[in-house]
C-alpha positions as CSV (number, residue, x, y, z in Angstrom):
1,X,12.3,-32.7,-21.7
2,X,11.0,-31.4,-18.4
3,X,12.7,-28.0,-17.2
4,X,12.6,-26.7,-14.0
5,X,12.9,-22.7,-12.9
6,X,14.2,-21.6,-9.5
7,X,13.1,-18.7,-8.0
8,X,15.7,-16.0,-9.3
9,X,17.5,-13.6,-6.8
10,X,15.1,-10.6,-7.4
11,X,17.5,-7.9,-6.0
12,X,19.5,-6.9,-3.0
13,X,20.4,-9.5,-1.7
14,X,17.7,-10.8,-0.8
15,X,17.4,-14.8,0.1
16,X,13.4,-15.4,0.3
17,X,10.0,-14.2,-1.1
18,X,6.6,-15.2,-0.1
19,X,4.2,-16.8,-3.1
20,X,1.5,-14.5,-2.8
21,X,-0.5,-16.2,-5.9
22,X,0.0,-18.2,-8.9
23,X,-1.0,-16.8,-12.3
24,X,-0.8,-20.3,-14.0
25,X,-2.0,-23.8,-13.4
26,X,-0.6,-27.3,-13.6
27,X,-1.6,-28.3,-17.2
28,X,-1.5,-24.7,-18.6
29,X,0.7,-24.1,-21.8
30,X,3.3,-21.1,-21.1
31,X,5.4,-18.6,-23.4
32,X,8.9,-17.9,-22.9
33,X,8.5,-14.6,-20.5
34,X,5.1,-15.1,-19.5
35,X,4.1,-14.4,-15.7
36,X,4.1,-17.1,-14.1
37,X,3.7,-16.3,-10.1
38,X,3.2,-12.9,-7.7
39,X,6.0,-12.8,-4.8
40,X,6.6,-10.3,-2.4
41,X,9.8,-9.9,-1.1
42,X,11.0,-7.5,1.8
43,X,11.2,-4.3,-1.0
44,X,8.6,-5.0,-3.4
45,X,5.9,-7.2,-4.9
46,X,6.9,-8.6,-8.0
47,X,5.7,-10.4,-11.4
48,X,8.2,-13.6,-12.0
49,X,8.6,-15.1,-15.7
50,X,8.7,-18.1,-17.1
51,X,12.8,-18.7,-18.8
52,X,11.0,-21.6,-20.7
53,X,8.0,-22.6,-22.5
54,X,6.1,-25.4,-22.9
55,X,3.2,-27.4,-20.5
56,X,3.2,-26.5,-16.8
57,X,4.1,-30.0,-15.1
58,X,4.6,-28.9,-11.0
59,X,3.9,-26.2,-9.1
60,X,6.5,-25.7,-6.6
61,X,5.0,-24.5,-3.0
62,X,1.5,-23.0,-2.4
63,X,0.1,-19.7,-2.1
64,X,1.6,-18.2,1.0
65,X,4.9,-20.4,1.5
66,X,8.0,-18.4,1.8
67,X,10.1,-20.0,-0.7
68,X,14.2,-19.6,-1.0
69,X,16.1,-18.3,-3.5
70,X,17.2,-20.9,-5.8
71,X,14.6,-23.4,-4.5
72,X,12.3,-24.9,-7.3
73,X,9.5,-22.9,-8.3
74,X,7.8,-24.4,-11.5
75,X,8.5,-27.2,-13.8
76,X,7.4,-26.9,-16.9
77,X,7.8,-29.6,-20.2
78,X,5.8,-31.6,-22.6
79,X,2.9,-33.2,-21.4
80,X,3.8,-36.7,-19.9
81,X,7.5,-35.7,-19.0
82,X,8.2,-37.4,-15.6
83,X,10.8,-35.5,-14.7
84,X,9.8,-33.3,-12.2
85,X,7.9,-36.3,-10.5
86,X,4.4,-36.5,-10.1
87,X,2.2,-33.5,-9.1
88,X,0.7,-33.5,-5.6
89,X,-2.6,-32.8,-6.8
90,X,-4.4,-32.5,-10.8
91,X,-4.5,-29.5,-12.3
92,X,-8.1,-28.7,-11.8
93,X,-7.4,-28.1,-8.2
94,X,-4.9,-25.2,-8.0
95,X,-7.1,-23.1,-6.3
96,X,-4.4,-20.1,-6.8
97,X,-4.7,-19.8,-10.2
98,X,-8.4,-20.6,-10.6
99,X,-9.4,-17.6,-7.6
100,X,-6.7,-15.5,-10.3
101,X,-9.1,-16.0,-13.6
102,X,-12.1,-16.0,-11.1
103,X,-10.9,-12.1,-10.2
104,X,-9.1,-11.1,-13.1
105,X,-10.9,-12.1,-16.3
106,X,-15.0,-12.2,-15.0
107,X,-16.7,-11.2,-18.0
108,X,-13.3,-11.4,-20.4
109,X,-13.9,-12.4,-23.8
110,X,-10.3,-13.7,-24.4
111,X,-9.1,-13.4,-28.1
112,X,-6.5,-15.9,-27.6
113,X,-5.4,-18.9,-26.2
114,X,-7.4,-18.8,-22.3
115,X,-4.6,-21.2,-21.3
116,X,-2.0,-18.7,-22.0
117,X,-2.2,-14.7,-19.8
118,X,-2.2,-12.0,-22.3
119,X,0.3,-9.3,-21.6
120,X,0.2,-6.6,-24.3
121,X,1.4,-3.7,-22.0
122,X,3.9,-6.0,-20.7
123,X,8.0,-5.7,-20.8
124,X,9.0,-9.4,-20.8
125,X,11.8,-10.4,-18.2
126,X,11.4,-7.4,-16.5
127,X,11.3,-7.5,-12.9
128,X,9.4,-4.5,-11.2
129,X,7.2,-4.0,-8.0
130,X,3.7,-5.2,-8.9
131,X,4.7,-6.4,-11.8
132,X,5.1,-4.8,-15.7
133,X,1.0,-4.8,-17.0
134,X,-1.4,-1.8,-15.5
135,X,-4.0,-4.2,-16.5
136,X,-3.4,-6.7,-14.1
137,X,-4.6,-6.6,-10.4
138,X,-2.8,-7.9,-7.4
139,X,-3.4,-9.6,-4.1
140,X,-1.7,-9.9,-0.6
141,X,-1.0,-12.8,0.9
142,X,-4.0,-14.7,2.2
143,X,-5.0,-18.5,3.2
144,X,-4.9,-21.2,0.9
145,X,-8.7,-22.4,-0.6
146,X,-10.2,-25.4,-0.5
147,X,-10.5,-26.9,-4.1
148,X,-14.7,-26.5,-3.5
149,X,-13.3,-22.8,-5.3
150,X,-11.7,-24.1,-8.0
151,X,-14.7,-24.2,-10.5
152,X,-14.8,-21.1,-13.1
153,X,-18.0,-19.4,-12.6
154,X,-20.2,-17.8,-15.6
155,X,-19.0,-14.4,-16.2
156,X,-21.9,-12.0,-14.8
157,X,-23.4,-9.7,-17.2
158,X,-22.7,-6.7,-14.8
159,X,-19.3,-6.9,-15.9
160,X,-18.0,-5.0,-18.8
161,X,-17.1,-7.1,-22.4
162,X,-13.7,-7.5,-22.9
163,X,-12.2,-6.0,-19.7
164,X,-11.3,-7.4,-16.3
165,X,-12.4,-5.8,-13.1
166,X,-9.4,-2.5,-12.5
167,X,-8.6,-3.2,-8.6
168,X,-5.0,-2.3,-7.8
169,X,-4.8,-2.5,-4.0
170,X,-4.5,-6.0,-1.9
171,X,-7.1,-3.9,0.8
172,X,-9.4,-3.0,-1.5
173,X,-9.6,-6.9,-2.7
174,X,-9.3,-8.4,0.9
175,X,-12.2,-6.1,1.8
176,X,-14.5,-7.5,-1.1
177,X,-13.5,-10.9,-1.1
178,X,-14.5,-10.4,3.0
179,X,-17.9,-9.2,2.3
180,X,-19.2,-11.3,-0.8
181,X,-18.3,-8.4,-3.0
182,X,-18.0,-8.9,-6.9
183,X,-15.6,-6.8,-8.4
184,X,-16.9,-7.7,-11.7
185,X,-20.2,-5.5,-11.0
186,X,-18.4,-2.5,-9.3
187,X,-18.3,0.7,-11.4
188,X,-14.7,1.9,-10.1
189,X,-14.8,5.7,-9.1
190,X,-11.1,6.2,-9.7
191,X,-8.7,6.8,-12.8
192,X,-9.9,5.1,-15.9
193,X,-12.4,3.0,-13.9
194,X,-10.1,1.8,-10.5
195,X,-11.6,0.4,-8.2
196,X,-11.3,2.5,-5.1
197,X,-11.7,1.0,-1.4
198,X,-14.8,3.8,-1.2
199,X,-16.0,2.0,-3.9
200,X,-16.3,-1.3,-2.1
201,X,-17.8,0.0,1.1
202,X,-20.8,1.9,-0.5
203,X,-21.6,-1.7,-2.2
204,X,-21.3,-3.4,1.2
205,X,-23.6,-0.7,2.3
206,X,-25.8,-1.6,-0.1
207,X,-25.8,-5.2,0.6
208,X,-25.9,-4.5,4.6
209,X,-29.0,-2.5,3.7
210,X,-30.7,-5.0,1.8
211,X,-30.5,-7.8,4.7
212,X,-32.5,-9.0,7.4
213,X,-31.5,-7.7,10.8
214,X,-30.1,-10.9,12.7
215,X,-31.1,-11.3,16.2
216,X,-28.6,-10.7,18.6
217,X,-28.3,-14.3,20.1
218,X,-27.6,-15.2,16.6
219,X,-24.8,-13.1,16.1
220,X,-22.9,-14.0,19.5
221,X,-23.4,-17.7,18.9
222,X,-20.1,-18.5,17.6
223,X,-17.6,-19.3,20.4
224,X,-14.2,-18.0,20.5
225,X,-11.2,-20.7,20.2
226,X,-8.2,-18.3,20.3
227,X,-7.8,-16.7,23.7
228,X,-4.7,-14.9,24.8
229,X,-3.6,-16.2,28.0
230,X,-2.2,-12.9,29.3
231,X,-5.0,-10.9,29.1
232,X,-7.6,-13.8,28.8
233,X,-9.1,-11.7,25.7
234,X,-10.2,-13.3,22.8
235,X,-7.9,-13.0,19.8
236,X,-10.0,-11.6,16.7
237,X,-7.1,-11.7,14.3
238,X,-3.8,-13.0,14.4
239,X,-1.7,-10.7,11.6
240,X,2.0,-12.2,10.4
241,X,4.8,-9.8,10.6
242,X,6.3,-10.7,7.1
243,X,6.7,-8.6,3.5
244,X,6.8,-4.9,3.9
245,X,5.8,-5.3,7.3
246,X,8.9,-7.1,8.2
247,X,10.9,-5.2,6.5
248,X,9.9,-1.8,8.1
249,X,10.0,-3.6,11.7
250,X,13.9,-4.6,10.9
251,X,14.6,-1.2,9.6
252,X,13.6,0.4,12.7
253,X,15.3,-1.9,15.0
254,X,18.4,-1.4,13.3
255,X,17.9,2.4,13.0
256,X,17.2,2.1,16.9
257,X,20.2,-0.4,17.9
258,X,23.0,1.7,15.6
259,X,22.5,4.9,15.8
260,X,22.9,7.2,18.4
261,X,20.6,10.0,17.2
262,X,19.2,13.0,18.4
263,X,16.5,15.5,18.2
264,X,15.9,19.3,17.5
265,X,12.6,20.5,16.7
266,X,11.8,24.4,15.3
267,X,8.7,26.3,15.1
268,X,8.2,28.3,11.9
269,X,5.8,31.1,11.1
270,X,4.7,29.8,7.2
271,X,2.5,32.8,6.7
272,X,4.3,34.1,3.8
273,X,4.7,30.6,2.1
274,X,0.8,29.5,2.7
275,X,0.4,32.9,0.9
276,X,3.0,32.4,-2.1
277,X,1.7,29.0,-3.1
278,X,-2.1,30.5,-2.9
279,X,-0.4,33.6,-5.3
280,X,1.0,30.8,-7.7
281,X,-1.8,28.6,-7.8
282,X,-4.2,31.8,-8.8
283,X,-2.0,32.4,-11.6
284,X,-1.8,28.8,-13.1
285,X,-2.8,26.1,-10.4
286,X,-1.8,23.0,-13.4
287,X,1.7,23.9,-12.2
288,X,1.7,25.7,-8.8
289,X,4.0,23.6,-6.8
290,X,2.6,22.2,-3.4
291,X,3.7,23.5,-0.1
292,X,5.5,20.2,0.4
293,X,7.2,20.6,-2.9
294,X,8.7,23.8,-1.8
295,X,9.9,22.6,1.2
296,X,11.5,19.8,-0.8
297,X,13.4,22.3,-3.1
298,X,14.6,24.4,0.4
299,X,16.1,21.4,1.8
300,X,17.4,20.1,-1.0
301,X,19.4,23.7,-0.5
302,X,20.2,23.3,2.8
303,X,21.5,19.8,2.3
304,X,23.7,21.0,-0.7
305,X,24.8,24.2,2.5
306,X,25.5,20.9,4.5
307,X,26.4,17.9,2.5
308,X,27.0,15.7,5.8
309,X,23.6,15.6,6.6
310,X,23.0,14.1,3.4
311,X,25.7,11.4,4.1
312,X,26.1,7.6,5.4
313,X,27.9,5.5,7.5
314,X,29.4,2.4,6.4
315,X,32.3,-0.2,7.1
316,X,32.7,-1.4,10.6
317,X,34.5,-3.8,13.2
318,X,38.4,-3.8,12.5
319,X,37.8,-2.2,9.3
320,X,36.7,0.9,10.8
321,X,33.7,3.4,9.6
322,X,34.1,6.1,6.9
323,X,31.3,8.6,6.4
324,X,30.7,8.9,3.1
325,X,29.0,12.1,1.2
326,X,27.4,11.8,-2.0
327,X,28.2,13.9,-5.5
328,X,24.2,14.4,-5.3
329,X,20.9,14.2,-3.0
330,X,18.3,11.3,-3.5
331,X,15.5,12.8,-1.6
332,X,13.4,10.4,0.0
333,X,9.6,10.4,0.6
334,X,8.1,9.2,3.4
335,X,4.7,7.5,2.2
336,X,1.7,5.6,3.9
337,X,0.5,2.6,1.4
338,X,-1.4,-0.3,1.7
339,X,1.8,-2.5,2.1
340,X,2.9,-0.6,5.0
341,X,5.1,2.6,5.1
342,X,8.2,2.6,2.5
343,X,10.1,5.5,1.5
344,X,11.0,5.8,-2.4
345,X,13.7,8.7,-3.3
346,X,13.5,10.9,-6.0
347,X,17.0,10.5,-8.0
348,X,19.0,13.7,-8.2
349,X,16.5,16.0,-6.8
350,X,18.9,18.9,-6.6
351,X,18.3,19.4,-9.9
352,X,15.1,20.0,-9.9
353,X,13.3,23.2,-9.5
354,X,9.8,23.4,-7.1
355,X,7.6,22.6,-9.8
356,X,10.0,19.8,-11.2
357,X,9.7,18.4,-8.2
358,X,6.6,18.8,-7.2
359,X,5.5,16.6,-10.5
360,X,8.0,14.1,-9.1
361,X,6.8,13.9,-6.3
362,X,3.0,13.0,-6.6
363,X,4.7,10.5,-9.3
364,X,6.4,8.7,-7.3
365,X,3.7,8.7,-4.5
366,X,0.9,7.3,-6.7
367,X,3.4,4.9,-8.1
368,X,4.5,4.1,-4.2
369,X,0.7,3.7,-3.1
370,X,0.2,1.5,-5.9
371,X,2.6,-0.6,-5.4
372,X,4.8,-0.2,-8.4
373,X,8.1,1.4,-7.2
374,X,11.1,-0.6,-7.9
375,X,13.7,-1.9,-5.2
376,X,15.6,0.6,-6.6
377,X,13.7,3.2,-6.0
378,X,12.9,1.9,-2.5
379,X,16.4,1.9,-1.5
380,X,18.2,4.8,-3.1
381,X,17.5,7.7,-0.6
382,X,20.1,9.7,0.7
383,X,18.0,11.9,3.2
384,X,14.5,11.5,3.9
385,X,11.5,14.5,4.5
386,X,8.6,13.3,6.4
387,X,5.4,15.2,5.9
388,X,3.5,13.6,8.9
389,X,1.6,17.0,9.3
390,X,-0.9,15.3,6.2
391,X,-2.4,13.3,9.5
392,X,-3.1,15.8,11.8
393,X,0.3,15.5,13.7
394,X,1.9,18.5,15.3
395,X,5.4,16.9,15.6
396,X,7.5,13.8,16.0
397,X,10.6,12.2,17.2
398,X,10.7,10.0,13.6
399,X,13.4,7.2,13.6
400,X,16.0,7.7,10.7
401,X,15.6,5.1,7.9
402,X,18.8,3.7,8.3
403,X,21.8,3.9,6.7
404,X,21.0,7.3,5.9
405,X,22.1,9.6,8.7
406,X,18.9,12.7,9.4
407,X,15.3,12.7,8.5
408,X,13.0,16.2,8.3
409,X,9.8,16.1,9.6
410,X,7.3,18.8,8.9
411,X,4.2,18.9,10.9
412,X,0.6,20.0,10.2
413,X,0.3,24.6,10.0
414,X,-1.9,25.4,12.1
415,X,-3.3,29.4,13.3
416,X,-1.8,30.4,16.5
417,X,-0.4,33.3,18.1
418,X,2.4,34.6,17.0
419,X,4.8,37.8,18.0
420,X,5.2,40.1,15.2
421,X,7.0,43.7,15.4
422,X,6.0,43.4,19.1
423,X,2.5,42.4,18.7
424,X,0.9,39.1,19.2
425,X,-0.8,38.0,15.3
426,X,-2.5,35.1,14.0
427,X,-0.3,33.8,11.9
428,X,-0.2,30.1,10.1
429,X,2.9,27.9,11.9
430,X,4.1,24.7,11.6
431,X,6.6,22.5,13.2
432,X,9.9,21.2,11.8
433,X,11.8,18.5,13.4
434,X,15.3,16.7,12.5
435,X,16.4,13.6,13.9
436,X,20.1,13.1,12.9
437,X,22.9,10.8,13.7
438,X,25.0,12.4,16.3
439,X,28.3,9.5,15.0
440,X,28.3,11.7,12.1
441,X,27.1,15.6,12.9
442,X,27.2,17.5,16.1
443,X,23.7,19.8,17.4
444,X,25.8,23.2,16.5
445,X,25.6,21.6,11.6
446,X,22.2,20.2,12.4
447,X,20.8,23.2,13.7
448,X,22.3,25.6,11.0
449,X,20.9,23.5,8.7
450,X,17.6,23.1,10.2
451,X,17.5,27.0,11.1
452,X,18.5,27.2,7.0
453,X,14.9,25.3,6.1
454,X,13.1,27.0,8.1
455,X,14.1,30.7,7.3
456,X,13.5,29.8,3.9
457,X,9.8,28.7,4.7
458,X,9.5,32.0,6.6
459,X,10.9,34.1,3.3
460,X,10.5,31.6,0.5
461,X,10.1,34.3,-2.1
462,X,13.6,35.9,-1.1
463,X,14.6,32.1,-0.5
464,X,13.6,31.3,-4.2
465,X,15.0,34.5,-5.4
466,X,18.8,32.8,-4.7
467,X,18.4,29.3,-5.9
């Protein structure tokens, strides 16, 4: 009896998710739990399973449809069940799944079934961002393929026996798939073998080196179709604001249209704490906390000093707003990935001591820039810290991630001249600035408690010495 699987509220609320690729085909045989698709929704990019087993029948939708919640996603049955209706097109022409074994298992010498995705480091039903399996790469969203893709190639003997190519990040696959590259025959320069984007370039090199110059009336043949009729430019790329991307445009915009926030910025003199984490690192640089990991663990003591910056609005209309403060401080991290910018929140960071968190920290980071935090780590901040100063940047007005109520932003340190005892030093300074809601906290709380960070940065052993 054919059975047919809707796509599942993944979290949050959420009502949509775009089918970024299918990991199965029509005509494959599936196992209760077994990954069946990639979506992305607005939070995360996900690994759905299968409820049921039994012989894919229909594919629901193509790579790159947005699909609703509780729409059909896959039927699956014995074979000759009709009653899902007939497929739009035979199995041997799902290019999605075909371009999946094509990247993921070149060179694979399965041990099982090859109809059936092995899964060994997986957790069943479980529902996280990029899925439960390290093994397994992922892909954004991208056009769908003719079927002239669909045939299986021979795996090359570059590739190592027994083990797919280790790419983790949708650039780093776009940018080879672009350029002819096979990740099969790339030696990955990165943690146990992954594929890094430096990787890919230095084999593009390669290739680049290896061809024939083309003549330049060759290269400017093509014509260009897309023109933009306000500027009369040609339009290289056209780029769809959905996933992540939406998300963080809709965040802003809401951040921009509710709150009425302000701004107070704060130059600080971070001599002393440049020289403590150099002091700490000589003595045992495995666990010398980072500079940013101390100025996590001071404003995790200011916000504790001032618990309303560490609060949210909520309720509105005839119901009125309430500002509620929290019986602890999710600390959010502001972090550049591939996806976009997201901001996953260390749970309880008050607890933590500068080297506590300074292993959370780069955890949840490399977890964020690989595309494995959960929803629930995306969304759980109470206060975010933005350390902006890692690209060069002096300061910035940053926009609040909504409906949290301040963000600290730290900027680069820099040597500049600097009154000590009455004479002018070169000492290492950075800037601090904090954007706060001015609904919930006047100028006279969030400048005590940004004057409270940044005295602590100035005297951080004296500032540690009373935490």
């Amino acid at each position: 009896m054919a059975q047919t699987f809707d796509l599942p509220d993944l979290g949050e609320g959420l009502t949509e998710a775009e089918l970024v690729r299918w990991l199965v085909a029509e005509g494959d045989v599936v196992v209760v739990d077994q990954p069946i698709a990639e979506v992305e929704t607005a939070k995360a990019l996900v690994e759905v399973p299968c409820p049921y087993a039994g012989t894919v029948l229909t594919l629901h939708g193509a790579e790159g449809d947005t699909m609703e919640v509780d729409a059909p996603l896959i039927t699956v049955g014995d074979p000759g069940d009709d009653g899902a209706g007939p497929s739009t097109e035979p199995a041997t022409e799902q290019p999605g799944a075909l371009s999946y074994r094509e990247e993921e298992q070149a060179g694979v010498k399965p041990e099982q079934d090859s109809n059936v995705e092995a899964d060994d480091e997986g957790s069943g039903s479980v529902l996280i961002g990029y899925g439960t399996t390290g093994a397994k790469a992922t892909g954004r969203t991208r056009a769908r393929k003719s079927s002239a893709s669909a045939s299986v190639p021979a795996a090359p003997s570059a590739a190592p026996a027994g083990r797919a190519p280790r790419v983790i990040s949708p650039l780093v696959r776009g940018l080879a798939r672009r350029h002819g590259i096979d990740l099969a025959t790339l030696q990955g320069s990165g943690p146990d073998g992954l594929i890094l984007r430096a990787d890919v370039e230095a084999a593009v090199a390669g290739t680049a080196a290896s061809e024939p110059v083309q003549s330049a009336p060759a290269a400017t043949a093509a014509p260009v179709d897309d023109v933009d009729a306000r500027s009369g430019l040609g339009i290289a790329e056209r780029i769809p604001v959905k996933g992540v991307r939406k998300m963080v445009a809709e965040q802003m915009v809401r951040s921009r249209r509710t709150i009425p926030e302000a701004t107070a910025w704060l130059d600080v003199d971070v001599t002393k704490l440049v020289e403590l984490r150099a002091d700490l690192k000589a003595q045992d640089a495995a666990t010398a906390p980072s500079l940013l990991a101390l100025i996590a663990r001071f404003t995790t003591a200011a916000l504790q000093r001032y618990p309303v910056m560490n609060s949210r609005v909520v309720g509105e209309g005839d119901t009125g707003e309430e500002i509620l403060h929290f019986d602890g401080i999710n600390l959010g991290l502001a972090a550049q990935t591939d996806r976009g910018l997201v901001v996953p929140a260390i749970e309880h960071a008050e607890k933590l001591t500068a080297r506590e968190l300074n292993t959370a920290i780069a955890e949840l980071v490399a977890k964020a820039r690989d595309g494995k935090c959960t929803p629930a780590e995306l969304t759980r901040g109470t206060f975010t810290l933005n350390n902006y100063g890692v690209f060069g940047t002096d300061g910035a007005a940053a926009i609040i991630n909504a409906p949290e109520v301040a963000i600290l932003g730290v900027g680069r340190i820099i040597d500049r001249p600097w009154v000590v005892d009455g004479q002018i030093l070169v000492r290492k300074v950075t800037e601090l600035t904090l954007s706060f809601d001015h609904r919930v906290t006047d100028g006279g709380t969030a400048s005590a408690f940004l004057t409270m960070v940044a005295r602590a940065m100035e005297n951080p052993a004296s500032a540690l010495a009373d935490l």
